[in-house]
C-alpha positions in Angstrom: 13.9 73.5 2.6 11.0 72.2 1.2 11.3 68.3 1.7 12.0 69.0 5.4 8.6 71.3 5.0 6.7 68.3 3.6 8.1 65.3 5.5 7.1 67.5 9.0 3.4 67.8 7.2 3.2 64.1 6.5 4.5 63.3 9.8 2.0 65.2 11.3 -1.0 64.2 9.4 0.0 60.7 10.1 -0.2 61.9 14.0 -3.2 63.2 14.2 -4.9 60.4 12.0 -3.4 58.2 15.0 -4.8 60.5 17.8 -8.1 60.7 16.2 -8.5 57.0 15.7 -7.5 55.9 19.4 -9.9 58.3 20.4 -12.5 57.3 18.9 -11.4 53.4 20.0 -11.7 54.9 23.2 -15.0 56.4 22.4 -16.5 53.2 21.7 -15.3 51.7 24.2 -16.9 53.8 26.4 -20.4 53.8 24.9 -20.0 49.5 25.0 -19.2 50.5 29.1 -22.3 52.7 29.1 -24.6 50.7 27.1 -26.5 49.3 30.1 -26.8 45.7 28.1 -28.8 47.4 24.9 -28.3 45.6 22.4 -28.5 48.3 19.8 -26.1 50.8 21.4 -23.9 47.6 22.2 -23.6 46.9 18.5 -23.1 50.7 17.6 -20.0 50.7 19.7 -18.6 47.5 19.1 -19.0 49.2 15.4 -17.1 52.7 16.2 -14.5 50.1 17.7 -14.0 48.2 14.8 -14.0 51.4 12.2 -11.1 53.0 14.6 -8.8 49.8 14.3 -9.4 49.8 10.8 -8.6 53.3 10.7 -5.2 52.6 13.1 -4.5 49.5 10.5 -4.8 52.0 7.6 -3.0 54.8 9.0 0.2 52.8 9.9 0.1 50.8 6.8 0.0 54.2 4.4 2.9 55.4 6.3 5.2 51.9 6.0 3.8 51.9 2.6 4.8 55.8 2.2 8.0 55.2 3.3 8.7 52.7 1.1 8.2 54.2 -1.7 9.5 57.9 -0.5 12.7 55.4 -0.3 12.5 53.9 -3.3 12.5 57.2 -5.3 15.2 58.5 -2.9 13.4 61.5 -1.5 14.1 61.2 2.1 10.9 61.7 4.4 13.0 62.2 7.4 11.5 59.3 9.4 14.5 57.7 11.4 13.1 56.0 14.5 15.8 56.3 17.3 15.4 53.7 20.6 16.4 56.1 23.3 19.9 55.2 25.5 20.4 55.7 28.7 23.9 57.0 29.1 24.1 57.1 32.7 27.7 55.0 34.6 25.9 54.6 37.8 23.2 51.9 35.6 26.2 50.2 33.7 
């Protein structure tokens, strides 16, 4: 169906805008490690760090804010977030 076609999409552009954004926090943080005390390329990646949470802020914001509104109109983005059980006797 084609809502199930579209919620998948958005779910997975909202993944890879995640991925792409903790890599590049881990970018930075790497070029801060590898700066050798320059001030210039300390400043450069203490900038890539602060553009990639930015970008993480944005990213999960558009998607509470996408679900809201998905909500709201009653098209249903198929977002459920399940916490996982354990359903094992010998633990109880």
């Amino acid at each position: 169906e084609v809502a199930n076609v579209v919620a998948a999409t958005i779910n997975l552009l909202f993944v890879i805008a995640a991925i792409v954004a903790v890599v590049f926090l881990i970018w930075g943080g790497i070029r801060w490690v590898i700066s050798g005390g320059d001030k210039a390329a300390v400043e450069s990646a203490r900038n890539t760090i602060i553009a990639a949470i930015i970008g993480l802020v944005v990213v999960f914001l558009s998607f509470v804010i996408l679900n809201v509104v998905f909500q709201f109109l009653g098209i249903p983005l198929g977002t459920t977030f399940n916490i996982p059980t354990v359903n094992n006797p010998q633990l109880r």
